[in-house]
C-alpha positions in Angstrom: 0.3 -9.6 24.2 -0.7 -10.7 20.6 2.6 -11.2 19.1 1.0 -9.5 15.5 1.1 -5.2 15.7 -0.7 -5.1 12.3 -4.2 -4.8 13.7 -3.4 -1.6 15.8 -1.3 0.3 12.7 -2.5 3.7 10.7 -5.3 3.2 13.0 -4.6 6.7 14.7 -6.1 9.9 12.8 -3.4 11.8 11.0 -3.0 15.1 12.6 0.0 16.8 10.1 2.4 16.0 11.8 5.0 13.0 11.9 5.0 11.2 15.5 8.0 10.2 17.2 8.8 7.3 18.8 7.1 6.2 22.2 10.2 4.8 24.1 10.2 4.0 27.9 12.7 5.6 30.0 14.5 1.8 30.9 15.2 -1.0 28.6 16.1 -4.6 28.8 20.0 -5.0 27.5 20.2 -8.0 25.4 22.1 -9.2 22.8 21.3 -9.4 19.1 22.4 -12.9 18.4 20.0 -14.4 21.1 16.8 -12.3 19.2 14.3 -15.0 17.4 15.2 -18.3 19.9 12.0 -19.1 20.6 10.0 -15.7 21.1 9.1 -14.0 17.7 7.7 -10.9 19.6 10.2 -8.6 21.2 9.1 -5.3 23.5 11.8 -3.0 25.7 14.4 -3.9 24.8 17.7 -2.3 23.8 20.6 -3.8 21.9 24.2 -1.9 21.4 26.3 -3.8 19.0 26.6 -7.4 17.2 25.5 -8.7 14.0 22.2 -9.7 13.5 21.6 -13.6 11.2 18.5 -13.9 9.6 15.5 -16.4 11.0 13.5 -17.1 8.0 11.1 -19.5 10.5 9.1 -16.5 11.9 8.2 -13.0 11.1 9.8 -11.0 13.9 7.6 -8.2 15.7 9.9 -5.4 17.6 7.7 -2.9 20.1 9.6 -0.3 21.9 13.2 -1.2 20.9 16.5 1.0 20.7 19.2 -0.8 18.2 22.4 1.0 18.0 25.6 -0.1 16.1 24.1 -3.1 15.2 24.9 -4.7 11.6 22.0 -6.4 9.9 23.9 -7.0 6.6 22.4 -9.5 3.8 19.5 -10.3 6.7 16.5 -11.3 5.4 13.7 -9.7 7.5 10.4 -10.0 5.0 7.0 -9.4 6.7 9.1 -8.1 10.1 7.1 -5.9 11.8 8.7 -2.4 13.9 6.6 0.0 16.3 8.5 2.8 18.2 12.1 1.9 17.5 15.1 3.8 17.1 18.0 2.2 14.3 21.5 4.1 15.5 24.1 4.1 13.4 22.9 0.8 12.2 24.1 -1.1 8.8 21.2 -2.4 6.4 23.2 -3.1 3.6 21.0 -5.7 1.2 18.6 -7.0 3.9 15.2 -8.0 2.9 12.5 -5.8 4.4 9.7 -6.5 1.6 6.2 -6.6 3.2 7.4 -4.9 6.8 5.8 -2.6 8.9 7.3 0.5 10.0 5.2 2.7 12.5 6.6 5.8 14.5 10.6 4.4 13.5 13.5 6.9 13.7 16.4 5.1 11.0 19.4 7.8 12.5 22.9 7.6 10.5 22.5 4.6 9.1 23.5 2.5 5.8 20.7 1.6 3.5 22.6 0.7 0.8 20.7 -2.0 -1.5 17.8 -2.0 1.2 14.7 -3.3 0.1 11.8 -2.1 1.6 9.2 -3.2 -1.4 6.0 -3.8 -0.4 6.7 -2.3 2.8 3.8 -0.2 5.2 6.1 2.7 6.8 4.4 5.6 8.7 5.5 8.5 10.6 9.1 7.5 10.1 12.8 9.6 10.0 15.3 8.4 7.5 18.0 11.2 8.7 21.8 11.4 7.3 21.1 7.7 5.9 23.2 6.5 2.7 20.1 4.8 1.1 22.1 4.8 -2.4 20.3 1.9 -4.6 17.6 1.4 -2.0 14.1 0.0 -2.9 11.0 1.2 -1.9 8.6 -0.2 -5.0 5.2 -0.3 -4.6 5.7 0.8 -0.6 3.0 2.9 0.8 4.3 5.9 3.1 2.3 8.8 5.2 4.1 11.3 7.5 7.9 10.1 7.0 11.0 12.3 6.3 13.9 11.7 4.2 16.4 14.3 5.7 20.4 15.0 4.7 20.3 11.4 3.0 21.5 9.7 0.2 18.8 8.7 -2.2 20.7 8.4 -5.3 19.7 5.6 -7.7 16.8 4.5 -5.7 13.7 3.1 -6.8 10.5 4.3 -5.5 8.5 2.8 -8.3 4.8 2.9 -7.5 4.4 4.3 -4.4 1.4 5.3 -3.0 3.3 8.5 -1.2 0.8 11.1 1.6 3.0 13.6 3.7 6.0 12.7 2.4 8.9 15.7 2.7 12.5 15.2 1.4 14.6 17.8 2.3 18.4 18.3 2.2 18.8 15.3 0.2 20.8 14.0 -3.2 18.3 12.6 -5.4 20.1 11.9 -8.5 18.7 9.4 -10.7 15.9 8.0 -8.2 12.9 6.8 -9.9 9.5 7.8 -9.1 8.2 6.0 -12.5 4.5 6.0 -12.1 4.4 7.6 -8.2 2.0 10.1 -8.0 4.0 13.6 -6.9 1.2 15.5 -6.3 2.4 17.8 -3.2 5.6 16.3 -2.8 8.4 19.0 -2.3 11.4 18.5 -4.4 12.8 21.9 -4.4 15.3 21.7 -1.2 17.3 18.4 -2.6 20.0 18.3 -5.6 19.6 15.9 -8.5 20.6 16.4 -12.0 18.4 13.5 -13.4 15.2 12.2 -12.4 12.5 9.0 -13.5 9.1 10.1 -13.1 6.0 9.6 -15.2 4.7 12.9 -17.0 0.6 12.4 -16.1 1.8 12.0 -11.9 4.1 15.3 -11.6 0.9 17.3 -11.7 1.4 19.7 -8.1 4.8 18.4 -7.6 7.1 21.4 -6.3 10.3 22.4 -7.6 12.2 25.1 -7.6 13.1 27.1 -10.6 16.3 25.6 -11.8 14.7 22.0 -11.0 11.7 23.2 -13.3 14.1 23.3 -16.2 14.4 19.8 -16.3 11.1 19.1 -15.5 10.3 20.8 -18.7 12.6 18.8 -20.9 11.1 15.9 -18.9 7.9 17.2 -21.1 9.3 17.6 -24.2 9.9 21.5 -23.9 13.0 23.1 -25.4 14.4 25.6 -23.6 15.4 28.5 -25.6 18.8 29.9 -23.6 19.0 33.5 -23.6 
């Protein structure tokens, strides 16, 4: 098997709707230390526990993999590539995920903080009850993922190209969509007081009433209180 997944990525016709995961029913215990010794491509396998070191040599490819508990703290995992994989309870804090792939990944419960994900290709991905406070997701491109009962507050998604993107339930306070196109994106479910966005890109972004207060100081209005 061609140790590379990019060829076969966003090759399947969008159809509305985020996929999930394909997982088989049995996986391959193995430990997270041993990952990167000698095979860069990884498939079936499911790892509970232990701390993952980084392994700038290689880019690591992941197909079919189930990681729970596992702590990937200050890793750097740049160009790393992720099809059908589950992250459980898993800590990210500070790794390095610029120019990765993620394709039909669930991130479940997990610690984001100061995750950088610029660069990065995700599709039809779950970020659900993450703490993604300070996370980066610059100039990412993203179709069919949900950011559910997360923390989002003071991240960057500067630049992103964004298609089928839903936040809902989330706390968005100060993130920054500075020069991301809003266009359909739903904003009106999650809290935030204060937002970055770029006042020619909000066009058909949706709010709800309150949230279109702000929006309108955004613009320069003054509202008149009653």
């Amino acid at each position: 098997m061609e140790n590379s997944l990019r060829g076969r990525l966003f090759v399947q016709k969008a159809i509305g709707k985020r996929q999930r995961p394909k997982l088989s029913e049995f996986h391959e215990e193995m430990t997270i230390e041993n990952v990167g010794q000698g095979e860069p491509y990884i498939e079936k396998v499911r790892f509970n526990g232990g701390y993952f070191a980084s392994i700038e040599e290689e880019r690591l490819s992941f197909d079919d993999v189930v990681f729970k508990h596992v702590r990937f703290t200050n890793a750097n995992m740049h160009g790393a590539e992720f099809v059908d994989v589950v992250f459980d309870t898993c800590d990210f804090s500070n790794v390095q995920f610029q120019h990765a792939v993620f394709h039909r990944c669930e991130f479940r419960n997990s610690k984001l903080t100061g995750t950088d994900f610029a660069n990065a290709k995700i599709g039809h991905t779950l970020f659900n009850e993450c703490d993604g406070k300070y996370s980066n997701f610059s100039f990412s491109g993203m179709k069919e993922v949900d950011f559910t009962s997360s923390q989002l507050v003071d991240s960057d998604f500067y630049e992103c190209h964004l298609k089928q993107v839903r936040f809902s339930e989330c706390k968005l306070d100060r993130i920054n969509f500075s020069e991301t196109d809003l266009a359909g994106i739903d904003l009106s479910a999650n809290t935030y007081e204060q937002i970055e966005v770029t006042v020619s890109k909000i066009k058909g972004c949706i709010v709800s009433k309150e949230q279109a207060i702000g929006f309108a100081r955004v613009l320069g209005l003054k509202i008149k209180e009653e």
